[in-house]
N, C-alpha and C positions, 0 to 999 in steps of 0.2 A: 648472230648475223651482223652482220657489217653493212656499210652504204656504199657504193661509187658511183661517181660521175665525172665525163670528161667531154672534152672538144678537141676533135681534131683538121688542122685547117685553120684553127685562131688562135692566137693568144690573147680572152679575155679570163681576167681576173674575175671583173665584176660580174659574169654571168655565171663562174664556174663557183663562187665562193657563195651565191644563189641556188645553184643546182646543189651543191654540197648541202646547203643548210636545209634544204627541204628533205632530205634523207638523214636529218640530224636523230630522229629517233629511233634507226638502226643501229646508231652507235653514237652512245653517249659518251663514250670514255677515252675519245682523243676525237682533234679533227686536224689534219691536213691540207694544202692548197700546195700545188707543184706547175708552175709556166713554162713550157721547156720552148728557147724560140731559135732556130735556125735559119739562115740565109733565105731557104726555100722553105722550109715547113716548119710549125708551131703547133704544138700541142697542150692543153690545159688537163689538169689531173686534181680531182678531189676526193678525200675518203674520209668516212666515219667510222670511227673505231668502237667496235664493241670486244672485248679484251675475255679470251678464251683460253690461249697459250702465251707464253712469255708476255708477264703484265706488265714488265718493262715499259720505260721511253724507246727500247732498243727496239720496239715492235710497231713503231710509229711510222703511216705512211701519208704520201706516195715514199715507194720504199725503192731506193738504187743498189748498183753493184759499187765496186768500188772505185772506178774513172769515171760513173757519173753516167756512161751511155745509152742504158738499160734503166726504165723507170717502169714499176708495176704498182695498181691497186687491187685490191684484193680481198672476195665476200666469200668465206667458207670454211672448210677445212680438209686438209691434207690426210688422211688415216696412213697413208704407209709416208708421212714425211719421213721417220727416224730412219727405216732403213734408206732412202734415197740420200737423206745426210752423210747416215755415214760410206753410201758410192763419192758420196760428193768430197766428202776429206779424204778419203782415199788416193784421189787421183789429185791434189793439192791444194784445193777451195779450202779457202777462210771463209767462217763466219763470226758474222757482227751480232748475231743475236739467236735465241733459243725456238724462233716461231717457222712454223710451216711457208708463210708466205717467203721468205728468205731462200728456201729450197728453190720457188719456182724464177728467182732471179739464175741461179749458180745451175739449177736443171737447164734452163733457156743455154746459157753459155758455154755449157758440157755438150749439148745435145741436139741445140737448135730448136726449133718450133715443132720438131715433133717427139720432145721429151711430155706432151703431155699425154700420149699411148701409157708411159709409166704411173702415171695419177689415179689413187686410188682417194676418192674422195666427193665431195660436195662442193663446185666451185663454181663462182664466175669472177674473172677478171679482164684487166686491161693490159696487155703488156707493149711499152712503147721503146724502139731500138730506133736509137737517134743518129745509130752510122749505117745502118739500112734506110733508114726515112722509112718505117715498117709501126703501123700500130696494128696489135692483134686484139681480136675480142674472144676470149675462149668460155664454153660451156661445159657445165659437169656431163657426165655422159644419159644423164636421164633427163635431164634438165629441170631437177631439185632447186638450183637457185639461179635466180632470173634475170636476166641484162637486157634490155632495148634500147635502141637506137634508130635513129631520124637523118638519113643522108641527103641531103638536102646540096645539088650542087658540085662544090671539090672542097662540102664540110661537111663535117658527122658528131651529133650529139647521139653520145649514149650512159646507161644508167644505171642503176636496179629499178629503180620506179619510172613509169609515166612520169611522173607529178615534175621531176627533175627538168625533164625536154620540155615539159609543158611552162617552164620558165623564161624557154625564149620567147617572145612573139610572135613570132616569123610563123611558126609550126601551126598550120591549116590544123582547125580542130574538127573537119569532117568526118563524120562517121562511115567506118567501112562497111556498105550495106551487108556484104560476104560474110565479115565477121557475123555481123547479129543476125544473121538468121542461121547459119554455124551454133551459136549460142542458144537462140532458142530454142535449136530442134537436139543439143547435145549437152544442154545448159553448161558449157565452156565455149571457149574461145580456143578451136586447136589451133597449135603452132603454125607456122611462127605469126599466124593473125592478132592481131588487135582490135578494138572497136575505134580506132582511129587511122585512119586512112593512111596515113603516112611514115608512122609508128610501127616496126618489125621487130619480135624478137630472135636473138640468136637461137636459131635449132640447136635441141640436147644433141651432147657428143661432138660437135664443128669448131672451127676455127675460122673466125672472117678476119681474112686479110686485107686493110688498107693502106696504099701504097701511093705515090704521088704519080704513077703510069696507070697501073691496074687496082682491081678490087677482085679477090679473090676466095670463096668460100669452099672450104673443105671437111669432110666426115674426118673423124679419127677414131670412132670407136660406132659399133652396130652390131648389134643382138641377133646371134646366127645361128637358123633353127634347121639341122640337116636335114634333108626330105629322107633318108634311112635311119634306124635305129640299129644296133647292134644288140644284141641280149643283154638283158643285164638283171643283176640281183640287188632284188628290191630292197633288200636288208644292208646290204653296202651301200648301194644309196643313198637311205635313210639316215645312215652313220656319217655318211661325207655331208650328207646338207646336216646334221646337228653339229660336227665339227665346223662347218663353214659359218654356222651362223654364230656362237659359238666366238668364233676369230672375229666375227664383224663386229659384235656387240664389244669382246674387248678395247679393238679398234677404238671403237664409237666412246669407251670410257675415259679415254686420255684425255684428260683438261687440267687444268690450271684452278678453276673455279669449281663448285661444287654443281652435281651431273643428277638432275633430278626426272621424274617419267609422267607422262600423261599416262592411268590407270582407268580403263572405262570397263574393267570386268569381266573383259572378253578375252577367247586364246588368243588371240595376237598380244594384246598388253599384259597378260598374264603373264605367257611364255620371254616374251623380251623381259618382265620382272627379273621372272627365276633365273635368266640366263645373266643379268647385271648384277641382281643380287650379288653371285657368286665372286665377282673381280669386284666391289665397293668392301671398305674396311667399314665404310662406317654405316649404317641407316640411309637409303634412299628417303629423296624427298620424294613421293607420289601427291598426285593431284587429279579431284574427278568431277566432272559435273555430274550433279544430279534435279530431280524437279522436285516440288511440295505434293506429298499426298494429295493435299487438296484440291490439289489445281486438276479438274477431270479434264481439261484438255489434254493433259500429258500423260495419261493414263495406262498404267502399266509400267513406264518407264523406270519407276523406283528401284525395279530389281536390278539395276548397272551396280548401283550404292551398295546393294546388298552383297554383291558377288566382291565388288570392289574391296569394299570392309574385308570381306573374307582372307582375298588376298594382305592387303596390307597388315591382317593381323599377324597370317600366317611368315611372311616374310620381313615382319617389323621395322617397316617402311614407316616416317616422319610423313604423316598421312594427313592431307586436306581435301574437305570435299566443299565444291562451290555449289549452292542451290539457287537455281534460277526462278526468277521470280517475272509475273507478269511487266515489270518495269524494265526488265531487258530491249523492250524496243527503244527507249531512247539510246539506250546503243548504234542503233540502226547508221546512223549519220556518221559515228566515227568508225566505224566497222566497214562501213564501205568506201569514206575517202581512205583507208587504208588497203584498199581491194585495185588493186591495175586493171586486172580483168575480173569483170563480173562470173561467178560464180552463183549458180542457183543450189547451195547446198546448206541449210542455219548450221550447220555443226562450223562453219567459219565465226559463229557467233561465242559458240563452248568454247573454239579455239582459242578467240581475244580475251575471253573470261579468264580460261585458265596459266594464260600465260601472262596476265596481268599478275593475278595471285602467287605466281610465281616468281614473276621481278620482283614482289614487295618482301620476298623472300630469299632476296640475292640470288635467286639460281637461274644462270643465266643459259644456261644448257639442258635442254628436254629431247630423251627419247619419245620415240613415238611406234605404237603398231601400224602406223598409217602405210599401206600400201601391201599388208598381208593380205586381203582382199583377191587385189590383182594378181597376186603372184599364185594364190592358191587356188583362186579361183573361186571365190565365195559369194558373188554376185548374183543375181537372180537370175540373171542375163545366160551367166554361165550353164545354169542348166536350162535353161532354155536353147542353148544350142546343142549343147546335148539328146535335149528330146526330140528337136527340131530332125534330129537323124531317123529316127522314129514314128513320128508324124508324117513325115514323107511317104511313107512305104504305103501309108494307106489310100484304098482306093480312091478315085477322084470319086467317088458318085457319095463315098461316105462324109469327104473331106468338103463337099460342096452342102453335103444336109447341113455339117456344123457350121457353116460358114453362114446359111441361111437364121439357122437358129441364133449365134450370136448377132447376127444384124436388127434381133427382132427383140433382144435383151434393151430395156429401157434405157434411157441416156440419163445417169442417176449422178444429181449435182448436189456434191458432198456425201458426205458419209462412208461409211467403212466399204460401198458398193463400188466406189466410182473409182478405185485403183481397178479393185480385181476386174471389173468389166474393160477398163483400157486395157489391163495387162492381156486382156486373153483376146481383145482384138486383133491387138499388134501382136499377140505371137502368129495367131491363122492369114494376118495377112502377110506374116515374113516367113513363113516358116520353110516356102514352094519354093522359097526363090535363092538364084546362085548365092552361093557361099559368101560373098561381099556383100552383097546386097543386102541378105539375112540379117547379117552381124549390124548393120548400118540400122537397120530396121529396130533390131534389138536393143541398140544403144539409145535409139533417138527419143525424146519424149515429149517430144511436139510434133505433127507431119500431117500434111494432108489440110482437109480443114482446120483442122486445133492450131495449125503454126500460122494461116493467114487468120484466124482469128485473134492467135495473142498484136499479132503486125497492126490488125488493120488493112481493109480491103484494099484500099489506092497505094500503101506502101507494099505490101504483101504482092501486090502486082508488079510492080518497079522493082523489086528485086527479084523474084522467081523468074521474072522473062530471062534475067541475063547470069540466070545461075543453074545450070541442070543438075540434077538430081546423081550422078556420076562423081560430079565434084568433091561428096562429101567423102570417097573414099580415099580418094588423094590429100585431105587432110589427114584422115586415120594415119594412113600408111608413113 
């Protein structure tokens, strides 16, 4: 990953070489500073380089075209850069260097602002056009990697981190009451909220446009689910998503540095194994957490290591496994000034472990199963909506005894009880109700009493009055 930060509206140096250096940990291995100042409008531009493709000086930003009018920074990566390249020689574009971000200078200029419809990849950037008086902020289409910004006026800090905006002083550090109770009842912060009031991130898939007239935000990409299906065979299917996935992971292996996998034992990390395996000449690097026998709080857990080991024997993967130890909580402190948005999930803790042991490792690129879940559907949630179809059909006089019977289930604090009796509340109290509502019900893990109790009854009040319940599906959506 990479850092950016910029200012549009000023030309300061000394704020932007401030905001740059607090994202210095994103990228170690170059840093930049770009003022670009015009009659009417000045723009500031900072980047940290962490060096993935062309490890060149050639790869050094803020990065220009070649009269200078066009400047971009740049946190990600391109997967189909090569073929856009070579659209881009084709048609008579010179390039000054071997990286993905150079594409998205020579795309802009071929194609305009909406060559990013062609981006196959993981991005956030800046791109500023100094004969339009135009800075764009663009997102990957899922919104993988992260930019905020703070428009304050006819000026706009934005960044990869908070911490960077948080260098002006100007920036109110009020807390968006919306966001945190968004957070506690979903333990995230949905888009584009923050826990600072002022603080928006760019929605996955958009383009915000800032221009010295207007401000102008647009989709350029959205996940389209037909209300028909056609027939289809399931076995063709099967074979175009193993081909596709398949192409993605090759994608996903082109680097410069060496390309190593978080390994937690399970079919998602397994499977992405076997699929990189195939396109590495040499031994992946894998890495896993695991816990001590000993420790019975964490009890059971050991067999990730076990399955893990299996794999990595079987695939002869350059295999480390990190064992966490009760001393992980001094972690706590640097684990979450590195967190923008609060997350209620410790596996952001496995995360910083394992990607620590990683850097000490040179490997600066890690696959990951994270987000086969979602796509398969592996969440508990998910069959819960499932049954939720099933549950329905039964009679109200049945659906009313079990309703009574779980209200009469103990309220059991701690222990292996106190999940399964929440879980099976919240499924009989969402189960009746419309399809949104359900699904809301199902996600949420605070609501009702539990959520003014984590608040606090005087806060809990102050924000519920002026947030209904409605709301939360317009963050989902």
């Amino acid at each position: 990953m990479c850092g950016i930060a910029g200012i549009w509206g000023e030309a300061n140096e000394e704020l932007i070489r401030r905001m740059t250096e607090t994202v210095s940990h994103r990228g170690p291995d170059d840093c930049g500073i770009k003022v670009c100042t015009l009659p009417d409008q000045a723009v500031s531009l900072g980047h940290r380089r962490l060096s993935i493709i062309d490890l060149s000086p050639a790869g050094h930003q803020p990065m220009t075209n070649e009269d200078e009018t066009i400047w971009v920074v740049f946190n990600g990566e391109i997967y189909n850069f090569p073929e856009l390249r070579k659209n881009l020689l084709a048609t008579g574009h010179q390039f000054r260097s071997r990286t993905d971000t150079e594409v998205l200078l020579h795309g802009y200029e071929e194609w305009g602002i909406d060559f990013v419809k062609k981006l196959n990849g993981i991005f956030a950037f800046a791109l500023w056009d100094s004969r339009r008086r135009m800075l764009h902020l663009v997102r990957d289409r899922y919104g993988v990697k992260p930019i905020y910004y703070w428009k304050h006026n006819h000026r706009l800090l934005f960044a990869s981190e908070i911490k960077s905006l948080l260098c002006d002083p100007n920036l109110d550090r009020e807390v968006d009451r919306e966001a945190l109770l968004a957070y506690l009842k979903f333990r995230y912060c949905p888009e584009p909220l923050t826990l600072f009031k002022q603080v928006r991130k760019v929605p996955p898939g958009h383009v915000m446009t800032f221009g010295v007239d207007k401000t102008s935000s647009s989709r350029f990409y959205e996940l389209v689910f037909p209300d028909t299906h056609p027939p289809v065979d399931e076995r063709a299917l099967a074979r175009r998503l193993r081909e596709l996935l398949f192409e993605t992971v090759r994608r996903q292996m082109i680097s410069d540095v060496p390309v190593g996998l978080f390994l937690s034992g399970g079919v998602d990390s397994g499977g992405l194994l076997a699929m990189a395996n195939s396109f590495n000449p040499v031994p992946l690097k894998t890495f896993t957490i695991g816990f001590r026998r000993e420790d019975q709080r964490f009890e059971g857990q050991p067999d990730d290591i076990r399955y893990a080991r299996e794999l990595a024997r079987r695939f002869k993967t350059d295999h480390q496994e990190i064992i966490l130890e009760p001393k992980i909580v001094d972690l706590l402190p640097r684990v979450i000034w590195h967190l923008d948005d609060p997350i209620a999930d410790p596996a952001a803790i496995t995360s910083y472990l394992i990607c620590q042991a990683a850097r000490q490792q040179d490997t600066k690129v890690l696959l990951s199963g994270q987000g086969g879940d979602e796509v398969f559907c592996g969440y508990p949630w998910h069959l819960a909506i499932h049954l939720s179809r099933y549950y329905d059909r039964l009679p109200k006089a049945i659906r009313a005894s079990l309703e009574k019977l779980l209200n009469k289930l103990p309220a059991a604090k701690g222990g292996p009880l106190t999940a399964t009796f929440r879980r099976l509340r919240k499924f009989n109290n969402s189960a009746s109700l419309e399809f949104e509502d359900r699904l809301i019900g199902f996600l949420s893990y605070a609501y009702g009493e539990n959520l003014h109790g984590l608040l606090g009854e005087r806060y809990a009040g102050s924000i519920s009055a002026g947030l209904p319940e409605r709301t939360h599906w317009e963050f989902l959506k």
